[in-house]
C-alpha positions in Angstrom: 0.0 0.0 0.0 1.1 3.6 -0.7 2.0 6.1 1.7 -0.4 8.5 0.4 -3.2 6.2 -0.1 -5.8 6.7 2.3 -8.2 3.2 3.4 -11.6 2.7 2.0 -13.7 4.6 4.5 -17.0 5.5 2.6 -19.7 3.3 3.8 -22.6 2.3 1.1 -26.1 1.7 2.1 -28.3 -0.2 0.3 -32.0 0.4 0.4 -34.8 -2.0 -0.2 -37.9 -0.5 -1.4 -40.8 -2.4 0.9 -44.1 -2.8 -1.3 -45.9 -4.5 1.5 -49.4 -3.7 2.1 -50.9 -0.9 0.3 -48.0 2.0 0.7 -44.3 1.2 -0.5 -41.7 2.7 1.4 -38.0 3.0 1.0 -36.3 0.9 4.4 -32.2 0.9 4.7 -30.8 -2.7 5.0 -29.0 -2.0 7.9 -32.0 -0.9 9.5 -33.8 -4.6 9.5 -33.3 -7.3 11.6 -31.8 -10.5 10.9 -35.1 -12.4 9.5 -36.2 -9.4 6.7 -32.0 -9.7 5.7 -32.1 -12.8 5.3 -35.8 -12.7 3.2 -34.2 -9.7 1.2 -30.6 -12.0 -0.2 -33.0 -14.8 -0.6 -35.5 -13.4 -2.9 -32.1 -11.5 -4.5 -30.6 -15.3 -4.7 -33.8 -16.8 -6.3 -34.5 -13.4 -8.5 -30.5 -13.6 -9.7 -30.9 -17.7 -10.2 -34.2 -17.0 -12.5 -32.4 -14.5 -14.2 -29.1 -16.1 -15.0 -30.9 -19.3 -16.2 -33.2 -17.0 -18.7 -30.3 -16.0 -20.5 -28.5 -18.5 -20.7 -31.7 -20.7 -22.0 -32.1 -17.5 -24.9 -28.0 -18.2 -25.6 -29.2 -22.2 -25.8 -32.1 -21.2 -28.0 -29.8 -18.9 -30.7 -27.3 -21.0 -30.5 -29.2 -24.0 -31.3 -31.6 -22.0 -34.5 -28.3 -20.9 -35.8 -26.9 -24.6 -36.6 -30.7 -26.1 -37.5 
């Protein structure tokens, strides 16, 4: 590490917009307890798994009606 270079000190939040019920609210991360963190990096898990295997099923399917 340089002399001059100063550590990584700015802190990121990440906010989860809350659509539960019938008004949507914007909630920090940090702000919820254990449970809602580990409901919000599930649904992100399961929302990132659906995802990755969409595309790659679209890469399967132009891939495959190129060489028919």
């Amino acid at each position: 590490m340089r002399d001059d270079a100063r550590p990584y000190t700015t802190k990121t939040e990440l906010r989860i917009l809350d659509t539960r019920g019938s008004t949507t609210r914007t909630i920090a991360y940090s702000d919820l307890d254990r449970e809602e963190k580990e409901n919000v990096l599930t649904d992100l898990l399961v929302k990132s798994a659906i995802n990755h295997a969409l595309e790659k099923q679209k890469r399967v399917k132009i891939h495959s009606d190129t060489y028919m």
